[in-house]
Z-matrix of the N, CA and C atoms (Angstrom, degrees):
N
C 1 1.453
C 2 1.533 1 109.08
N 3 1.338 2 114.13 1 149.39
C 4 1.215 3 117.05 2 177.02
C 5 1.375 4 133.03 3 -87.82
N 6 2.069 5 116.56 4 123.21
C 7 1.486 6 94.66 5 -139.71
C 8 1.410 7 91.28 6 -85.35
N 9 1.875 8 105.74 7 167.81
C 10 1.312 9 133.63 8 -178.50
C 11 1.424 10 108.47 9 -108.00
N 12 1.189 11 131.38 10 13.27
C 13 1.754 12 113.67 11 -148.82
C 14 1.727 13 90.50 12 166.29
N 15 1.353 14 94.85 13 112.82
C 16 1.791 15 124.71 14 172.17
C 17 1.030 16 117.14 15 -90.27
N 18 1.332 17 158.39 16 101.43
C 19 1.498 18 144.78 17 179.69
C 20 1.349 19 110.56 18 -103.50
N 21 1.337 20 115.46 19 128.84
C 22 1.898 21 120.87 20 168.94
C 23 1.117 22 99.49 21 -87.44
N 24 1.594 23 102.70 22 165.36
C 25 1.340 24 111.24 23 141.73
C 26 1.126 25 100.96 24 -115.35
N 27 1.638 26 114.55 25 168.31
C 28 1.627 27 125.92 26 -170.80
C 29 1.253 28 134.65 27 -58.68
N 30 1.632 29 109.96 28 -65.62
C 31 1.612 30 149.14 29 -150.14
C 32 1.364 31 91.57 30 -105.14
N 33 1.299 32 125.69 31 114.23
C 34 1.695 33 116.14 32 148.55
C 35 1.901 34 76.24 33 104.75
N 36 0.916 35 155.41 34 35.27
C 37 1.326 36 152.86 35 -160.38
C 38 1.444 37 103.44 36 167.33
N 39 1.108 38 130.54 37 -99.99
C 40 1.594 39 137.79 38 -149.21
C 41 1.605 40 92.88 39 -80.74
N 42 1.542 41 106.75 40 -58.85
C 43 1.636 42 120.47 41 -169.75
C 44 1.693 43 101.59 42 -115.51
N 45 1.789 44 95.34 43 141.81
C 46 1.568 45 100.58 44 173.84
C 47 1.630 46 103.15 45 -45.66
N 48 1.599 47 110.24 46 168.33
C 49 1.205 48 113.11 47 179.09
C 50 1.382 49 109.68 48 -100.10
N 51 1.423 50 137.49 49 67.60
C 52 1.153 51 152.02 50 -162.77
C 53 1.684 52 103.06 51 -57.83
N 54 1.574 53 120.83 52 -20.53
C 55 1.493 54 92.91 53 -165.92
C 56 1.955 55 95.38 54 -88.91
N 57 1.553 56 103.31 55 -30.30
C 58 1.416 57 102.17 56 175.83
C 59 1.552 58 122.81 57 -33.83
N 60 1.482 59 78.40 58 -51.50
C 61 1.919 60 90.34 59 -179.67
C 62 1.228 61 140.17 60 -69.64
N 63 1.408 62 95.36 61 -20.68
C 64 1.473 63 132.97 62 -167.79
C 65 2.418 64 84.44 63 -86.50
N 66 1.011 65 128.87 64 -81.40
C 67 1.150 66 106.70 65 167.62
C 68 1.236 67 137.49 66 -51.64
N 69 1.083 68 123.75 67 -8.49
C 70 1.717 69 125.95 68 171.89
C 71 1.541 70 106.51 69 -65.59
N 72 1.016 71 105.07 70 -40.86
C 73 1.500 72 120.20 71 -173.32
C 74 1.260 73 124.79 72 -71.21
N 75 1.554 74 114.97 73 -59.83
C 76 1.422 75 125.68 74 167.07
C 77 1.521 76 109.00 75 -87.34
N 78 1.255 77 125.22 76 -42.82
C 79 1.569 78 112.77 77 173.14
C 80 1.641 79 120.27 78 -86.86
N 81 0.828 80 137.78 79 51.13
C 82 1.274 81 131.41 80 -165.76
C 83 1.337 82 117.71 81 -61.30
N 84 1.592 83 121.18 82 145.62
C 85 1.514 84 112.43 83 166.51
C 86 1.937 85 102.55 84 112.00
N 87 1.008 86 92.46 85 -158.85
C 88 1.904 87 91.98 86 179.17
C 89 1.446 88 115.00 87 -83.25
N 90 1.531 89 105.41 88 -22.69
C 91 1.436 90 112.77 89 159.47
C 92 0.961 91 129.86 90 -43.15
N 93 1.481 92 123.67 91 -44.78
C 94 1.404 93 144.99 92 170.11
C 95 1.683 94 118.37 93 -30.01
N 96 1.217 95 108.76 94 -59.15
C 97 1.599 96 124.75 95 -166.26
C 98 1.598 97 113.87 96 -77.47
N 99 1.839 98 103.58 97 -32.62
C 100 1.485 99 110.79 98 -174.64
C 101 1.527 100 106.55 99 -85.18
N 102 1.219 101 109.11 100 -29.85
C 103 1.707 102 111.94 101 179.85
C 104 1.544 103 105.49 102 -82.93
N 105 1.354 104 119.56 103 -19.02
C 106 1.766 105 102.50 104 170.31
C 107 1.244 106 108.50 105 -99.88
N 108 1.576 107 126.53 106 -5.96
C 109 1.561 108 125.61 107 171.90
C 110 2.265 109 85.93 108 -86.99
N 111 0.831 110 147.61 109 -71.86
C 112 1.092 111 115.35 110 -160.53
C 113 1.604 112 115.42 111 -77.17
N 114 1.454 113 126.70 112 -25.86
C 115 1.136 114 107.72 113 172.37
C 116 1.922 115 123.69 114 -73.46
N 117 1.367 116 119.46 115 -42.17
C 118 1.468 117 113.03 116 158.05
C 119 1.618 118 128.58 117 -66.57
N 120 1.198 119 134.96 118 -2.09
C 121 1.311 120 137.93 119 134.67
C 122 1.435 121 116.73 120 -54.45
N 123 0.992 122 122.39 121 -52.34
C 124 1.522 123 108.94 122 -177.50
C 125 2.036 124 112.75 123 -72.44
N 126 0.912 125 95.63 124 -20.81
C 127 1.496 126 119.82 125 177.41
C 128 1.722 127 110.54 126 -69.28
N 129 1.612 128 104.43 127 -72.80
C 130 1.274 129 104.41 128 169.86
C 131 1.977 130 125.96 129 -38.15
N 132 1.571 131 91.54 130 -62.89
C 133 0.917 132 102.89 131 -171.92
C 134 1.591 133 112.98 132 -70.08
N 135 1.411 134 120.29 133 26.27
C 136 1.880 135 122.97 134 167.78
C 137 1.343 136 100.74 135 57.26
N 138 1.118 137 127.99 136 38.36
C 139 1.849 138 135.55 137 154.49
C 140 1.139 139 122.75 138 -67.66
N 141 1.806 140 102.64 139 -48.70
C 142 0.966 141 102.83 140 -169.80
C 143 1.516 142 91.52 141 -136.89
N 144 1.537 143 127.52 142 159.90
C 145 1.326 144 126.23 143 158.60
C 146 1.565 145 148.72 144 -64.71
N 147 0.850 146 114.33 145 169.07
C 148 1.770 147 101.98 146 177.83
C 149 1.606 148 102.01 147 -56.04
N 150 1.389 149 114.17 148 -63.18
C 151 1.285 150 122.09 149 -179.06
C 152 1.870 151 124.87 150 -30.61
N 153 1.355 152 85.20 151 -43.04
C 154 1.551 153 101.07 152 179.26
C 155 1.469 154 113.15 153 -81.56
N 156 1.255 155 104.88 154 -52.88
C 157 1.539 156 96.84 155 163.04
C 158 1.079 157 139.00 156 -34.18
N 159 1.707 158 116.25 157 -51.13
C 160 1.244 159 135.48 158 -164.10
C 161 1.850 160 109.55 159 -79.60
N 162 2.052 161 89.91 160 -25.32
C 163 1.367 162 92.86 161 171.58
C 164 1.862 163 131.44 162 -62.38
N 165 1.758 164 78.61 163 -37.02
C 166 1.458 165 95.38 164 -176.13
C 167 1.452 166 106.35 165 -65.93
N 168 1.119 167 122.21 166 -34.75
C 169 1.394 168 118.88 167 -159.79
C 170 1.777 169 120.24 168 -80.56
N 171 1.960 170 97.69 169 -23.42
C 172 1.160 171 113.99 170 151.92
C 173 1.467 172 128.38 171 -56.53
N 174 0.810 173 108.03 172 -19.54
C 175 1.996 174 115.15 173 -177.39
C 176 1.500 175 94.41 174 -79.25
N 177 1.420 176 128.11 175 -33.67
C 178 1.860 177 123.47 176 -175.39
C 179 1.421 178 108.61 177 -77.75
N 180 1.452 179 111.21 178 -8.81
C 181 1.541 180 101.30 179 172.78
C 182 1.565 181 118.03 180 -127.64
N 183 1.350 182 118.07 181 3.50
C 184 1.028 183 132.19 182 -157.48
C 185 1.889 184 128.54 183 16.15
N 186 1.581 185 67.60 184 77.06
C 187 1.760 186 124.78 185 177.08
C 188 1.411 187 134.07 186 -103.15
N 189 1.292 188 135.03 187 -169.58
C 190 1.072 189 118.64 188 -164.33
C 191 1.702 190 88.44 189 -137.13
N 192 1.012 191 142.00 190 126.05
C 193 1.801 192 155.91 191 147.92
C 194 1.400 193 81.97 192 -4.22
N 195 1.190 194 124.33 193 -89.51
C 196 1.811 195 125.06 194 -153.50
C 197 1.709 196 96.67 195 -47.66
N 198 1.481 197 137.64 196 -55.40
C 199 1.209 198 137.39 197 -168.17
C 200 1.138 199 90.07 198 -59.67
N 201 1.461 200 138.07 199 -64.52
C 202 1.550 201 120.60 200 -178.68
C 203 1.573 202 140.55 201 -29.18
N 204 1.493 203 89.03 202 -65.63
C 205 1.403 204 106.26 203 154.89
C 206 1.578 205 142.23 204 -41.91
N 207 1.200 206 87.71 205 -41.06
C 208 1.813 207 113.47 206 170.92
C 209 1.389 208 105.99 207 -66.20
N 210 1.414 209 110.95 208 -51.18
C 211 1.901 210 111.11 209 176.19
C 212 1.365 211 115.00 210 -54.52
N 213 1.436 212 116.81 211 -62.70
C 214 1.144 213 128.87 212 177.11
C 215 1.845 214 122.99 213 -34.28
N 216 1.507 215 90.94 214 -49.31
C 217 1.434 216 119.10 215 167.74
C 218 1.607 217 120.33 216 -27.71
N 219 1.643 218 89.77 217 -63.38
C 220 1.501 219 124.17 218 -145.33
C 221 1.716 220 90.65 219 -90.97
N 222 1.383 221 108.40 220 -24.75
C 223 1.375 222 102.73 221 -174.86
C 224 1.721 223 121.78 222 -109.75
N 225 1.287 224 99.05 223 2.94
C 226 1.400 225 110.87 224 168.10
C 227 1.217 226 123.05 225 -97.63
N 228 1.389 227 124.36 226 86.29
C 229 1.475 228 138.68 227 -160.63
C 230 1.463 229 114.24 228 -109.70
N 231 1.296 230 128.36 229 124.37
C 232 1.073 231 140.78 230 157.17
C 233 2.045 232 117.32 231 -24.89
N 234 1.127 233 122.63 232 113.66
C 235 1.674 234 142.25 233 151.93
C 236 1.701 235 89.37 234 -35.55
N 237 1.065 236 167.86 235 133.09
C 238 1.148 237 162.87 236 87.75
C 239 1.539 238 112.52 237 -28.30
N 240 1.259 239 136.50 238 -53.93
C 241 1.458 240 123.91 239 156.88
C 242 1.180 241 132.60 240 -46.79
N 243 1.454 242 121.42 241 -49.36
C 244 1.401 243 136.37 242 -168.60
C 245 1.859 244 98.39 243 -70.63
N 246 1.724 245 90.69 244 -39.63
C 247 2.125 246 85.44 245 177.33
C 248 1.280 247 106.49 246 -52.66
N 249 1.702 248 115.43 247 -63.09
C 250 1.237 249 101.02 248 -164.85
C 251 2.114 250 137.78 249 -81.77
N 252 1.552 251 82.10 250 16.26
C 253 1.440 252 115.65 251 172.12
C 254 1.567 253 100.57 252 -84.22
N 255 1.171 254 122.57 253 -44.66
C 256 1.523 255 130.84 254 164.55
C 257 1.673 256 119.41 255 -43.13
N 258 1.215 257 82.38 256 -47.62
C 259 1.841 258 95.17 257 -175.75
C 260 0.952 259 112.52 258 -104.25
N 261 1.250 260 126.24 259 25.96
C 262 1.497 261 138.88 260 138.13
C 263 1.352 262 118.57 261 -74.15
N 264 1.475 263 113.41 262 -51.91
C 265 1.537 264 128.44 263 -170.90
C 266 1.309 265 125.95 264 -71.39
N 267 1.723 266 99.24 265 -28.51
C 268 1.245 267 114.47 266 174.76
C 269 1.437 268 115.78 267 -60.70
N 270 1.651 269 119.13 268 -47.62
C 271 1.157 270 104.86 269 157.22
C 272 1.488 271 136.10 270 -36.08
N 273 1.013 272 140.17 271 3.91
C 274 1.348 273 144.70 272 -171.10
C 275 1.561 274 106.28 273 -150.74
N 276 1.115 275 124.85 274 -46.54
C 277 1.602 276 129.48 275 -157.60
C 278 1.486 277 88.73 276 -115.06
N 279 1.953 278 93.46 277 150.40
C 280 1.303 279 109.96 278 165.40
C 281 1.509 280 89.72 279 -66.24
N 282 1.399 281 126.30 280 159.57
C 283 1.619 282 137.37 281 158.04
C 284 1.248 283 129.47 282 -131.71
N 285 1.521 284 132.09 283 103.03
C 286 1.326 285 116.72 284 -150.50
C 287 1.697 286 92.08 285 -125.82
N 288 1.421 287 117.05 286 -175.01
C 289 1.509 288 120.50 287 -172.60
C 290 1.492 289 94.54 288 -133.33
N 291 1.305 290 122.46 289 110.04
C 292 1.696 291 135.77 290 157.72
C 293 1.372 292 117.79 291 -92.67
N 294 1.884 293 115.24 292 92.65
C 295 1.516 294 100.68 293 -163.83
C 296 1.983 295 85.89 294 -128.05
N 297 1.527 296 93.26 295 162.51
C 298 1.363 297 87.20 296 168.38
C 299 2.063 298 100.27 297 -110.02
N 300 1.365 299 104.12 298 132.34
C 301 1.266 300 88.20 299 -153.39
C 302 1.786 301 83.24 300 -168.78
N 303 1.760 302 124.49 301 151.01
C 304 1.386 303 135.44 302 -172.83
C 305 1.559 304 74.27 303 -80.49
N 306 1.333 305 99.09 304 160.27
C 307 1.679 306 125.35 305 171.86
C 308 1.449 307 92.16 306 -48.75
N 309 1.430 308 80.79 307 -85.21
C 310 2.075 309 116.86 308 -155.69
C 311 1.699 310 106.56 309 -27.75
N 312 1.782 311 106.52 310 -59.45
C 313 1.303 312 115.50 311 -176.49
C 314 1.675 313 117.81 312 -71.19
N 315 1.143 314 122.70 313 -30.32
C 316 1.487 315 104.59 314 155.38
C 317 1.467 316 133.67 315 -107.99
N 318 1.773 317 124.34 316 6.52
C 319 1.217 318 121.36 317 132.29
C 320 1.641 319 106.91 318 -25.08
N 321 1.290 320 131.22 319 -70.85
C 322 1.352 321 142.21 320 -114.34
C 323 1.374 322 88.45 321 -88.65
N 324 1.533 323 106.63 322 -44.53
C 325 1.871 324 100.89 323 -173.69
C 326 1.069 325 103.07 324 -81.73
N 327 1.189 326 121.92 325 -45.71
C 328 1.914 327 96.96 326 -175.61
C 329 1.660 328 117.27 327 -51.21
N 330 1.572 329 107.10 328 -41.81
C 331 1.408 330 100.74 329 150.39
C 332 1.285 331 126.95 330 -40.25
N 333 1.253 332 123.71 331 -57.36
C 334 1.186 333 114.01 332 -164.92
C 335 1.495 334 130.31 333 -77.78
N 336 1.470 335 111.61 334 -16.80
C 337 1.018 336 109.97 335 150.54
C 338 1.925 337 125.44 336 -133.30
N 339 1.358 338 94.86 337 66.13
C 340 1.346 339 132.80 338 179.40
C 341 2.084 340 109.17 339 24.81
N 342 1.406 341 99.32 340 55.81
C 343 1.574 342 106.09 341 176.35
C 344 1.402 343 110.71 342 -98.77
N 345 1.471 344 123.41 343 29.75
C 346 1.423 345 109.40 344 178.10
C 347 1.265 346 96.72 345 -111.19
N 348 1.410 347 135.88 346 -15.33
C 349 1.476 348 122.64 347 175.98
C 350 1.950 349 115.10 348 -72.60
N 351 1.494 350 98.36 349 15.07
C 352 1.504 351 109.58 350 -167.47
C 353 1.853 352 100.27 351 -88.79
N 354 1.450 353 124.00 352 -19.99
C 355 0.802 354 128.54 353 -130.50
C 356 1.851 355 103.06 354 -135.84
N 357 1.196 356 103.04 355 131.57
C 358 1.691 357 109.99 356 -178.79
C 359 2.050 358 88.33 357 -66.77
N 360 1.397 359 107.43 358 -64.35
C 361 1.297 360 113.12 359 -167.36
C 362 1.189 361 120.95 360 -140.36
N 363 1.420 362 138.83 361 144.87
C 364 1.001 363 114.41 362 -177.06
C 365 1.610 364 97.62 363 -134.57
N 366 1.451 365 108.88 364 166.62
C 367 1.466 366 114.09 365 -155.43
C 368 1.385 367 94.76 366 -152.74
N 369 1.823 368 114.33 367 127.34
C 370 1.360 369 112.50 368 -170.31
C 371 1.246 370 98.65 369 -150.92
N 372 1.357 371 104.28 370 109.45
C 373 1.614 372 125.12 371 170.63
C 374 1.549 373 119.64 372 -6.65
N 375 1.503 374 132.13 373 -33.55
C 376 1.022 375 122.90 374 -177.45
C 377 1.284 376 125.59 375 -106.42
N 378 1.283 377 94.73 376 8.35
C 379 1.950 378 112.41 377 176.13
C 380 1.132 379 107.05 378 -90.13
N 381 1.926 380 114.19 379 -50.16
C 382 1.436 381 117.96 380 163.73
C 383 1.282 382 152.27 381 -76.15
N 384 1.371 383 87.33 382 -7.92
C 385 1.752 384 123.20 383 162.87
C 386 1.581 385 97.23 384 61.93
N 387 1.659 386 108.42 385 36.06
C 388 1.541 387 122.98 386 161.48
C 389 1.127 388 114.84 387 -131.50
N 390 1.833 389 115.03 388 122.42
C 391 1.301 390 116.85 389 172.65
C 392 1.379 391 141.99 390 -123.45
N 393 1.250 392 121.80 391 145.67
C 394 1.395 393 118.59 392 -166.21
C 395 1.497 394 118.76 393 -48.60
N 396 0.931 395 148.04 394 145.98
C 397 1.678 396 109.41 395 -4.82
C 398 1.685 397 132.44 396 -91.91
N 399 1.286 398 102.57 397 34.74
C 400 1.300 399 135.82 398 -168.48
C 401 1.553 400 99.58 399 -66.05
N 402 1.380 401 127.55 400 93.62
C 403 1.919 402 135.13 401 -178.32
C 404 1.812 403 89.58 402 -39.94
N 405 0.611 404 139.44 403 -5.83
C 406 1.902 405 125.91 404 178.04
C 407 1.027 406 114.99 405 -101.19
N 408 1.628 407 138.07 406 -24.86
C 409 1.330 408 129.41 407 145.60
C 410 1.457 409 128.91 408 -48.83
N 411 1.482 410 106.19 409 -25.14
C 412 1.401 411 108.41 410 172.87
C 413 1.035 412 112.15 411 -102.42
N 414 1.333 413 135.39 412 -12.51
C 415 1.470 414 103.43 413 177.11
C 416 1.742 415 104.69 414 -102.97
N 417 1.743 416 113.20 415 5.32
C 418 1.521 417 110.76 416 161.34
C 419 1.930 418 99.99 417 -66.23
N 420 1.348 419 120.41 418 -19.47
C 421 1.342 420 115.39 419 -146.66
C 422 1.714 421 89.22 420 -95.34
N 423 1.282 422 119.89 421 -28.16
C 424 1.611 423 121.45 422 -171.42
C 425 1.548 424 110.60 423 -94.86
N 426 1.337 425 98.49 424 -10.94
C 427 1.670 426 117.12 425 168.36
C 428 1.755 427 114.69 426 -69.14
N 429 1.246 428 97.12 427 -60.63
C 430 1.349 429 114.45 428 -174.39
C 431 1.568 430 116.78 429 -67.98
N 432 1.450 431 103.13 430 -35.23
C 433 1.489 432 115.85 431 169.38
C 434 1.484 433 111.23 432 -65.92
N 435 1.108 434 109.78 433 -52.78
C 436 2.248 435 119.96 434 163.50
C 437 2.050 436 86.84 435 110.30
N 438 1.219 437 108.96 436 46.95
C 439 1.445 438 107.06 437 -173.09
C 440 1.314 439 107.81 438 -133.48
N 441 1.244 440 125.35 439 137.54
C 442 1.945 441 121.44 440 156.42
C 443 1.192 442 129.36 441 -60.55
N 444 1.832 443 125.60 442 154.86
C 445 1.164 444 105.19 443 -166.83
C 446 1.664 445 105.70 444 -67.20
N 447 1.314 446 122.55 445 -25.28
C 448 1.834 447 108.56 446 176.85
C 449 1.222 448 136.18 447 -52.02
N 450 1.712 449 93.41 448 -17.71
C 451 1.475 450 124.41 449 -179.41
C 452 1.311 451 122.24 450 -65.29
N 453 1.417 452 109.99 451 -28.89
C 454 1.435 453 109.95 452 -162.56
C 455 1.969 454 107.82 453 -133.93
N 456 1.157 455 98.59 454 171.77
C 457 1.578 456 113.24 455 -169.16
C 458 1.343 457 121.95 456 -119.14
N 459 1.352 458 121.06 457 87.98
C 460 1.634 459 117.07 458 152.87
C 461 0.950 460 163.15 459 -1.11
N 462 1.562 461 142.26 460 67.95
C 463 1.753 462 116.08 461 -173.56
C 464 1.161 463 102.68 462 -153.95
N 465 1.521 464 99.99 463 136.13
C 466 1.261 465 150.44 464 161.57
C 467 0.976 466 161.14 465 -136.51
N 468 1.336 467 151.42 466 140.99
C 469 1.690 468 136.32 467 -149.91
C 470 1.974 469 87.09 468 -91.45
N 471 1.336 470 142.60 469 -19.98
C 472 0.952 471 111.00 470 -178.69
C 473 1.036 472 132.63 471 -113.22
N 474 1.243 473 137.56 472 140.84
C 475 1.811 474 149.05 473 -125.81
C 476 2.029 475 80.41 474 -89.83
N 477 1.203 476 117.71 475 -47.34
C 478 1.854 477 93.78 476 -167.86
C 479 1.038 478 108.09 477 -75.35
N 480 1.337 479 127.06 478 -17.05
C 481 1.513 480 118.88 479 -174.52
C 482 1.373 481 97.85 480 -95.74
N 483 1.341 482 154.16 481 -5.74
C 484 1.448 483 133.56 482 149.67
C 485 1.268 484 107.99 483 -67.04
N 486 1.322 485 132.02 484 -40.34
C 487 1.328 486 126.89 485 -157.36
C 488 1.580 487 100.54 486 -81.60
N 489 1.681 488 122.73 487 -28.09
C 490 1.168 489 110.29 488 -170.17
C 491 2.063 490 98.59 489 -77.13
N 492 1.335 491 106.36 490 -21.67
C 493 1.988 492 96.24 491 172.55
C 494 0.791 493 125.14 492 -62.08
N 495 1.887 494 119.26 493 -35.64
C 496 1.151 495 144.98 494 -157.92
C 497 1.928 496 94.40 495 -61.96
N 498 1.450 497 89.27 496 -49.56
C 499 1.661 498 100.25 497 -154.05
C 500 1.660 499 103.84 498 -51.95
N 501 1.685 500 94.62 499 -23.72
C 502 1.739 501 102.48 500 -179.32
C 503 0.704 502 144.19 501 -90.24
N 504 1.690 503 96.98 502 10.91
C 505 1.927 504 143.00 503 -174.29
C 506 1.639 505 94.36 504 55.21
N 507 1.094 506 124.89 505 42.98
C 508 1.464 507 121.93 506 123.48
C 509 1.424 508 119.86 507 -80.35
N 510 1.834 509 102.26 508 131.46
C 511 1.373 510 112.66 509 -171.22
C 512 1.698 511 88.24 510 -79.43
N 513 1.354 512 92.31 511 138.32
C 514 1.410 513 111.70 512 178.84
C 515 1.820 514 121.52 513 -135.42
N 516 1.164 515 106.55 514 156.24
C 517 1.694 516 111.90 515 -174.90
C 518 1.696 517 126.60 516 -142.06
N 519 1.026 518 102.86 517 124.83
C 520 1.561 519 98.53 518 -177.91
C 521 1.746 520 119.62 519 -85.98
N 522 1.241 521 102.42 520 118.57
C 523 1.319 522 119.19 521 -175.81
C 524 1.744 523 121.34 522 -68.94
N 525 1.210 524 97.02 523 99.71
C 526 1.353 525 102.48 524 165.00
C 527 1.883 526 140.49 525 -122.31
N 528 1.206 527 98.57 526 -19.02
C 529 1.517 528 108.84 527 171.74
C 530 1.790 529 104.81 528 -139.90
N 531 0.917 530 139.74 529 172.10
C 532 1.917 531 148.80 530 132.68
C 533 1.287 532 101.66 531 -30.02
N 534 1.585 533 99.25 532 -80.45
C 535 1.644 534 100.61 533 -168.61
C 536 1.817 535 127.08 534 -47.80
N 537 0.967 536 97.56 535 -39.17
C 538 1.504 537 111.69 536 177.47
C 539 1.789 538 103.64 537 -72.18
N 540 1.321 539 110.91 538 -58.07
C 541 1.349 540 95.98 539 -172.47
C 542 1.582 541 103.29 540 -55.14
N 543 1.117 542 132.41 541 -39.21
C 544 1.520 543 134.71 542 -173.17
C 545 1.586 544 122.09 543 -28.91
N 546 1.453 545 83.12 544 -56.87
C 547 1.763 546 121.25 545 -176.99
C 548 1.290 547 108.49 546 -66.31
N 549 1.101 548 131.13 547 -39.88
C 550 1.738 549 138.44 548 -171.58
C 551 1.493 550 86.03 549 -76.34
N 552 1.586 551 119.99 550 -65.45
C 553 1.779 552 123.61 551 -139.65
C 554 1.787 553 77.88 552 -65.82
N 555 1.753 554 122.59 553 -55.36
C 556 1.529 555 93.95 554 -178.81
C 557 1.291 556 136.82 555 -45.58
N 558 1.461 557 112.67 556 -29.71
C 559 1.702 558 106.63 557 165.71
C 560 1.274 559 115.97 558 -62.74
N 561 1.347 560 102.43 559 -54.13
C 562 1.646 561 94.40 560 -171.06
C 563 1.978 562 121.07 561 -77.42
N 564 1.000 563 123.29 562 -12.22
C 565 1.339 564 130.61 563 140.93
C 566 1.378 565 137.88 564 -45.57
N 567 1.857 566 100.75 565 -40.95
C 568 1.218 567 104.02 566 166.76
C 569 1.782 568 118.15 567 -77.59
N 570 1.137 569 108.76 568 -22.39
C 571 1.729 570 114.24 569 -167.71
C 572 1.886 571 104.20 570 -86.51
């Protein structure tokens, strides 16, 4: 079927992945991966707040929440290609944003650098208190879009969360360069 409806994900795709980096730095080591899998899980999933988060994350550097925040900020930067690869598609495709992500802190950037007019809808794990790769974020996301999963298109830089769309026969793709994603979305655009 021919799809109607593109879905991103944010971080590692649209926007650098600032929290990755953001622990490489201050958490280094194997520590690194278990303290941003339990501290951004509770985050994503609207447990806890940006505020709280940012608090917690201040205690690993003995820092201040606002300096956290500010990094995070400063280091979550807009794809400038991939946007205006967005606003290409939009012409044609519904285009929505499926991120797992605190409200507050990415409300603020798409505000801030005005990426929500990119988007039919956007849907963020901690509003819906569903997270990837959890099959109920996506099919709130193919709901809201008014589309089937054959209908619509995938992408993301991470391998479980394509495979968990896939499973829902949403065609899905793992994001790793412009050029490459280009080449895939033309196959699968054309089919």
């Amino acid at each position: 079927m021919r799809p109607k409806a593109i879905i991103f994900d944010c971080f590692g795709v649209i926007v650098t992945e600032s929290g990755k980096m953001w622990f490489e730095k201050h958490a280094p080591g194997e520590a690194s991966d278990q303290l941003r899998l339990e501290y951004c899980r509770k985050e994503d999933a609207g447990e806890i707040s940006a505020e709280e988060f940012f608090g917690l994350l201040a205690t690993l550097n003995a820092t201040s929440a606002a300096a956290v925040q500010k990094e995070w900020e400063e280091t979550a930067l807009p794809n400038a290609d991939v946007v205006a690869y967005i606003r290409e598609l939009k012409e044609t495709y519904k285009t929505a944003l499926c991120t797992n992500a605190a409200s507050a802190f990415l409300r603020g950037l798409l505000a801030r650098h005005e990426l929500s007019p990119l988007f039919y809808d956007i849907i963020v794990s901690s509003e819906v208190r569903l997270i990837k790769p959890g099959p109920e974020i996506f099919t709130l996301t193919l709901s809201r879009l008014g589309v089937g999963a054959s209908e619509a298109i995938f992408i993301d830089d991470n391998p479980a969360n394509v495979a968990a769309a896939e499973a829902l026969g949403i065609r899905s793709l793992v994001y790793r360069d412009l050029p490459s994603l280009k080449r895939d979305m033309a196959l699968l655009l054309a089919s």
